[in-house]
C-alpha positions in Angstrom: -13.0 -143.3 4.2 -14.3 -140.1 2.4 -17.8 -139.5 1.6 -18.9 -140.7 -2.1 -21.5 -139.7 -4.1 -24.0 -141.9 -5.1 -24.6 -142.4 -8.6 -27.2 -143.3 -9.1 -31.1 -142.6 -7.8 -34.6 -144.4 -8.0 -36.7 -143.2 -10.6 -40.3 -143.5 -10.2 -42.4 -143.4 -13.3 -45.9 -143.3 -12.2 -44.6 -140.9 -9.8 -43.3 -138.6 -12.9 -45.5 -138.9 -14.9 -48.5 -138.2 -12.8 -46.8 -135.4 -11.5 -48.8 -132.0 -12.5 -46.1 -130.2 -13.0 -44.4 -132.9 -15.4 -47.8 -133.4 -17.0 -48.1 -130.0 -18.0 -45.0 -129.8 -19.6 -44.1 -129.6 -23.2 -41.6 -132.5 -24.3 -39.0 -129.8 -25.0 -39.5 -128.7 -20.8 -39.1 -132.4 -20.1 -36.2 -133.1 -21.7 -34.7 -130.0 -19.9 -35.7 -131.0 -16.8 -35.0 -134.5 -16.5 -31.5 -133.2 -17.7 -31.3 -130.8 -14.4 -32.8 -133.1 -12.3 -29.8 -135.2 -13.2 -27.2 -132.7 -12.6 -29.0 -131.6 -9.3 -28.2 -135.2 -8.2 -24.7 -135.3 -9.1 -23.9 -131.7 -7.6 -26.5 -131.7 -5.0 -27.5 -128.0 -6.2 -28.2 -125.8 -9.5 -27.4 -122.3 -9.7 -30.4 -120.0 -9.7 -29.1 -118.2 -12.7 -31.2 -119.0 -16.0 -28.6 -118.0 -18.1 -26.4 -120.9 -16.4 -28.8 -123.3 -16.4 -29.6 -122.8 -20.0 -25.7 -123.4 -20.4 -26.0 -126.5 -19.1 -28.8 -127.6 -20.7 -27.6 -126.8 -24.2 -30.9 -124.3 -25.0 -30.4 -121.2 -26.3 -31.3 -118.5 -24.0 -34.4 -117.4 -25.2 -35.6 -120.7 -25.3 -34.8 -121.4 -21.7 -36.2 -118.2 -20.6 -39.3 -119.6 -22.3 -39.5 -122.8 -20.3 -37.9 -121.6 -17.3 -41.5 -120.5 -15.8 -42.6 -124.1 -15.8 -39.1 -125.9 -15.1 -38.8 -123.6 -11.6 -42.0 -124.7 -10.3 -39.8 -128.0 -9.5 -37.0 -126.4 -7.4 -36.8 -125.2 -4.5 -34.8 -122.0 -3.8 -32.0 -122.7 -0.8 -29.2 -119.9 0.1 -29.3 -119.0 -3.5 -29.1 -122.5 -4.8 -31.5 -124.7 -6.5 -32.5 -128.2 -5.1 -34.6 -130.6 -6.1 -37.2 -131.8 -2.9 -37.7 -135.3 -4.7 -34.3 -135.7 -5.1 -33.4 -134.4 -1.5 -35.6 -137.6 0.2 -33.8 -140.0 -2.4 -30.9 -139.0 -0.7 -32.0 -139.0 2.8 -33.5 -142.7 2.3 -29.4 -143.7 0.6 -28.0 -142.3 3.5 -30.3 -143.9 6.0 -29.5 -147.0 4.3 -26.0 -146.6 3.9 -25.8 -145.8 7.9 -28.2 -148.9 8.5 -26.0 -151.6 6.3 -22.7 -150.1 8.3 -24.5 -150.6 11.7 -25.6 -154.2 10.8 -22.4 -155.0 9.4 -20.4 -153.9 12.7 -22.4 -156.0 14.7 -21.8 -158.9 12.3 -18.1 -158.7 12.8 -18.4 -158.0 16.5 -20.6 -160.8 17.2 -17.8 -163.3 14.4 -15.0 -161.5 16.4 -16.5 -162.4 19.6 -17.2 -165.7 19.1 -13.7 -166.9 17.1 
């Protein structure tokens, strides 16, 4: 069976919006970053190209370049990709799940298998 891609991730709130970086940020840099922050998740990186990124966001260069100082602060830089550390552990705990739930459910059908 090949790998699928969540779609979906937990989204804290309190965790958000208590963030400093989020807090400092103007509602224009918040709507651009919860917009990357989504596409991090579904491509598991961002190029590290603001003229890209800007793209993608649907800002005008100069704009971007504007919030771009406080929108980076969120990424981290990895082999010349973006990724998002919050977004990384979301990830880590799905998979962890995911690998849990398949180990319970072989025992399950070993234990109905063995006893039929």
């Amino acid at each position: 069976m090949a790998k699928e891609k969540s779609p979906a991730f937990q989204f804290y709130p309190k965790d958000f919006l208590t963030d400093g970086n989020v807090a400092s940020m103007s509602l224009q840099e918040r709507g651009a970053y919860v917009t990357l922050i989504c596409l991090c998740w579904q491509e598991t990186t961002l190029p590290n190209d603001p003229t890209r990124l800007a793209r993608m966001v649907g800002a005008p260069l100069p704009a971007f370049q504007k919030m771009w100082p406080a929108l980076k602060q969120c990424f981290r830089e990895i082999d010349g990709q973006l990724v998002h550390p919050r977004l990384e552990q979301e990830r880590d705990k799905q998979r962890s799940r995911r690998e849990q739930a398949s180990k319970n459910g072989s025992k399950g059908a070993a234990h109905r298998w063995a006893s039929g």
